[in-house]
N, C-alpha and C positions, 0 to 999 in steps of 0.2 A: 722879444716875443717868446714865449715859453710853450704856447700850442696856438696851434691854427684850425680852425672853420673854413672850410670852399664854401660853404652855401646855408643857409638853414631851409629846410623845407624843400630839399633837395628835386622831392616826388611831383612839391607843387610844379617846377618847371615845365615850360611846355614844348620841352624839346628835347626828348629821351634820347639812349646811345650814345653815338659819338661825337653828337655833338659834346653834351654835357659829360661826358668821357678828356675832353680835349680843353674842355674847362679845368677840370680838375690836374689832370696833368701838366696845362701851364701854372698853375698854380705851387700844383709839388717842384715841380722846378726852378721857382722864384725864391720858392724857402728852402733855406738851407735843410740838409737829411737831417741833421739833429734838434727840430723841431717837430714835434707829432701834431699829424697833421687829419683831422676829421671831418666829415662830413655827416650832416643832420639831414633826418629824414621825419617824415610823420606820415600817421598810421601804420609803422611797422613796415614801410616798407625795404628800407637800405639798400634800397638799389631800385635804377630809372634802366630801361631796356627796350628797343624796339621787337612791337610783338612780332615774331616769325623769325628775330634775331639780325646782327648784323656783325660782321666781322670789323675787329678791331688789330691795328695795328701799329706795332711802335717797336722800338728797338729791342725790347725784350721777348717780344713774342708778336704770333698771328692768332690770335681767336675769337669763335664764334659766338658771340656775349649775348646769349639767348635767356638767361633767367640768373636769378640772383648768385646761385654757383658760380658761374661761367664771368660773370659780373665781377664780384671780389679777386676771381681769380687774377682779371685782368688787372685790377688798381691794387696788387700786391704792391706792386714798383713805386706807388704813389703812397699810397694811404697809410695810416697807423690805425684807424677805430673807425667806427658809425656811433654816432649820439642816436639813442632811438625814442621815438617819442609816440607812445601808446595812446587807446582811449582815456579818457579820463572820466567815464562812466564805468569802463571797468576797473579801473584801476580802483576806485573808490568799497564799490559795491560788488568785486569778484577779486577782492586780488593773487586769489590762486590761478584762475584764469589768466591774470596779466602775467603772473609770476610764469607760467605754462609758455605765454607766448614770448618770453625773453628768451626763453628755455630753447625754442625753435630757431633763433640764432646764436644763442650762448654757446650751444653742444657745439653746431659745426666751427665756430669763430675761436673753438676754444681744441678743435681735432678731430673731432667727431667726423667721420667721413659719411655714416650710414645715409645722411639723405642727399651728398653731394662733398668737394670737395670745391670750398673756399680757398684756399691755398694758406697762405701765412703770407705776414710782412713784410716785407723787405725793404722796406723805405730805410730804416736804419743803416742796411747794407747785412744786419744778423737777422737771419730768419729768428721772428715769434710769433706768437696769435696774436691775430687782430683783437683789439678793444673794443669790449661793447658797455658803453655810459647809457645810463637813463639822461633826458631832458624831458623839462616840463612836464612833470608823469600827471599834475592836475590845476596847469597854470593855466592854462583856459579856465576851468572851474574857480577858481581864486580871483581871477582880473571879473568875471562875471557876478562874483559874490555867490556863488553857487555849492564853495564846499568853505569853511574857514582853514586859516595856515596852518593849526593844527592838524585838521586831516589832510591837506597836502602832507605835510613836513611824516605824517605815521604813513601816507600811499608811498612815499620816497623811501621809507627807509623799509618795507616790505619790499620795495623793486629793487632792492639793492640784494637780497636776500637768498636768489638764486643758485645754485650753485650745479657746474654741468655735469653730466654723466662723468667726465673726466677730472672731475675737482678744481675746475676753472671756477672764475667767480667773476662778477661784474666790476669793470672798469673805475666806475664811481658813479657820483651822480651828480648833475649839474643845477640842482636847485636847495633849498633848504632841505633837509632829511634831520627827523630826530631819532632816536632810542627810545625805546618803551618807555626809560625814567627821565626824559624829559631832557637829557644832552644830546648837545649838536653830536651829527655822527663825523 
């Protein structure tokens, strides 16, 4: 195995915190560290949390995992990335807007402290940034017949396009993506 997935649609779950915290964690445990190891989310959210917060705890730490900060923080020890997976109405018909909302996790996943501080990786055992991948940026739209592979393949390769206050850049991207002149990216 070359990378792992704990979940797709992480958000849809209907059992936020520690539950879904202790999912993930046996998981990172089962696969060996030098496997990169993701979890998928949709509507932007990458990260599941009980509202008012709830304390999490394991051998590397005690914390309060009250929002998405506090969240990443905790699954440094586990995780290598988030696959994110946007609207596909915007993605289509705004994609600087999408490109904006990549940008709201790219900047911190990538140093950024100013609106919190995600931590970095450690699943390797070497501190890096976490990886943030696009999925699906308009596979709804496509399995519906709603946009063609075309405009998929041109929304993926603008989501790919980002780049953060710190010169970080997007992980990759998990579906087709082309180039303006028609090569795969």
């Amino acid at each position: 195995m070359d990378t792992c997935c704990v979940g797709w649609q992480l958000d849809s779950f209907n059992i936020p915190g520690n539950v879904l915290i202790a999912i993930i964690t046996y998981v990172a445990q089962k696969c060996p560290a030098t496997v990169p190891l993701y979890t998928h989310w949709e509507n932007e959210a990458l990260a599941w949390w009980k509202t008012g917060g709830e304390v999490w705890t394991d051998q590397f730490q005690s914390i309060n995992v009250f929002d998405r900060f506090t969240w990443w923080n905790a699954m440094q020890y586990y995780l290598t990335g988030g696959h994110h997976q946007g609207s596909n109405i915007i993605a289509i018909t705004n994609p600087a807007l999408y490109q904006a909302k990549l940008l709201d996790t790219l900047n911190p996943f990538g140093g950024d402290t100013g609106k919190g501080n995600m931590g970095q990786s450690q699943r390797s055992g070497t501190p890096r940034n976490f990886i943030l991948t696009d999925y699906e940026v308009t596979a709804q739209f496509q399995f519906d017949a709603m946009c063609s592979e075309l405009q998929g393949d041109e929304s993926g390769f603008l989501a790919l396009c980002p780049v953060s206050n710190r010169g970080y850049t997007m992980g990759g991207y998990g579906n087709g993506a082309r180039y303006p002149n028609g090569l795969n990216v």
